[in-house]
N, C-alpha and C positions, 0 to 999 in steps of 0.2 A: 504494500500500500504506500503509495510516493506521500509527500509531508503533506501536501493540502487537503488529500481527503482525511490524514489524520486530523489536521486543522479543523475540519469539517463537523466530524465526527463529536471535537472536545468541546465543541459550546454547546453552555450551559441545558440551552432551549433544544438543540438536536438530541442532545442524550436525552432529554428527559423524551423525548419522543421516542427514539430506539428503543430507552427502559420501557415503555409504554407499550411496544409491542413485542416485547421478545416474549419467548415461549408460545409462539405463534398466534399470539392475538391480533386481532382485525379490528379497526378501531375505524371513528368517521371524525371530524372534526370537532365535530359538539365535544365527544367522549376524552378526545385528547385533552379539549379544554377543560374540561373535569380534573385532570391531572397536570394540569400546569397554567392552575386558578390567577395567578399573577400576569402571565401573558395574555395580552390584549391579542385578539382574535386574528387581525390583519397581520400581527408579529407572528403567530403558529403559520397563517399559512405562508409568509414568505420561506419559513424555514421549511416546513415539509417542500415547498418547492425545489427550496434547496438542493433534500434529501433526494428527493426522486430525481431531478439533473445527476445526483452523481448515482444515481441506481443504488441507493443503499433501499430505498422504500419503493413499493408500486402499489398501484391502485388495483383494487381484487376484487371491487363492484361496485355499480353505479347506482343508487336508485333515486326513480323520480320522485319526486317530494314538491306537490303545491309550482310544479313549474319550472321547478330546479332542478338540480340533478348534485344529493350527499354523496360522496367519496367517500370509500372505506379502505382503508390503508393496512398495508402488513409490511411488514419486513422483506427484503427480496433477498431469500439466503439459497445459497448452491444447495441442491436436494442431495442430502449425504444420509443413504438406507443400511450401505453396508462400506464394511472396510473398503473393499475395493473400488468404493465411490469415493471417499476418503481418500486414498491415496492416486484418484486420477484428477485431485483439483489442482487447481494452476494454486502457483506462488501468494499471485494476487487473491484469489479465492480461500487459502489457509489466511491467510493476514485477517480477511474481513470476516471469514469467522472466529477467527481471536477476538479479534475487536469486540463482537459483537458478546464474546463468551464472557470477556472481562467486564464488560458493559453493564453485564447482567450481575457482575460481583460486585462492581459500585451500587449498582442499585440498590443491592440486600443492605450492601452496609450503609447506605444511605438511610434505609428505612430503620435498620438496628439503629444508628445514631440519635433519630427524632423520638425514639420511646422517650416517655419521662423520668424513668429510674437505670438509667444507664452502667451496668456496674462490667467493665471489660474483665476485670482478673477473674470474679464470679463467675459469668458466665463464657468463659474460655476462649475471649476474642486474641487470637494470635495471626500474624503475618511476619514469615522469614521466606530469607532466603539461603539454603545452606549448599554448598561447593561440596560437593561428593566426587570423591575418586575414588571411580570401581570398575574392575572391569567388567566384559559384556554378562558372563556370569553371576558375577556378584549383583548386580543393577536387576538381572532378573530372577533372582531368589527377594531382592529388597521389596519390588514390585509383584511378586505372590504371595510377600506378607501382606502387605500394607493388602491387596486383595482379600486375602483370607478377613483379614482383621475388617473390613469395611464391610463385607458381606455379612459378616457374622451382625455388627451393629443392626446393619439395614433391615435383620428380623426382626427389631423390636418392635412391641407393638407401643400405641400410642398409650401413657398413662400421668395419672397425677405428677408424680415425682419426675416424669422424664420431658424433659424440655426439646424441641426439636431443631437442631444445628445443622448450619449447612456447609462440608465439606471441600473445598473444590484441592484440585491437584493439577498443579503446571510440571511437566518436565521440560526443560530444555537442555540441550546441550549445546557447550563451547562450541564457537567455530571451531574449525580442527586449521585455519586458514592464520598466520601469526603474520 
């Protein structure tokens, strides 16, 4: 993704639109404006034109309303069903689904942040980043724990005592490139 559509992407009013529809919600004007009550109407839709100029959003249906014609907006993400659709995106196509995956991590901690009783060491808010050297072997016993150990959690069922957290896991690796 070259730096203006990241440019694009980082204001304020665009995210909160992208937060708005990930997880594949379809949303219209009015709805967005529900979720971003401070923007004044003619400011949403410059920016959703925005979005759609650079293909990050499309319109997904049209419907007549009283003479008009309401837009309902989604996300325009590469269809990835299975591995091997994953590993046939372009370059540009993994970036803009990062984008969109991290997008969606600001979001959560945006909405953790605005509760009222905010307590981070309580309730387990952590962000690192730690430099592992292992080789291919070793990376793939690390990665059938951490499986084993997340599978196992993800039986729980919902109850009093158990609060629901959300996970996420990045790997990246160094350039191999000095």
């Amino acid at each position: 993704m070259n730096q203006s559509k990241m440019k694009l992407i980082l204001h304020p009013v665009r995210m909160k639109i992208i937060q708005s529809l990930l997880n594949g919600k379809n949303m219209t004007v009015q709805q967005l404006s529900q979720r971003a009550k401070d923007v004044p109407q003619a400011t949403l839709y410059r920016h959703l034109n925005k979005l759609l100029e650079a293909d990050f959003i499309q319109v997904v249906q049209e419907n007549q309303i009283r003479g008009t014609v309401e837009k309902v907006y989604a996300l325009k993400e590469p269809p990835v069903h299975s591995q091997e659709d994953f590993l046939c995106l372009s370059k540009e196509e993994h970036l803009d689904l990062f984008l969109t995956f991290t997008t969606h991590l600001l979001g959560l901690y945006e909405n953790y942040l605005q509760q009222e009783d905010v307590d981070l060491v309580k309730d387990g808010v952590s962000y690192t980043v730690a430099n592992l050297y292992l080789s291919d072997t070793e990376f793939m016993e690390l990665m059938q724990g951490f499986a084993t150990l997340i599978q196992k959690a993800m039986e729980n069922e919902p109850s009093p005592e158990r609060r629901a957290r959300n996970l996420a896991t990045i790997v990246i690796p160094e350039s191999t490139k000095k």
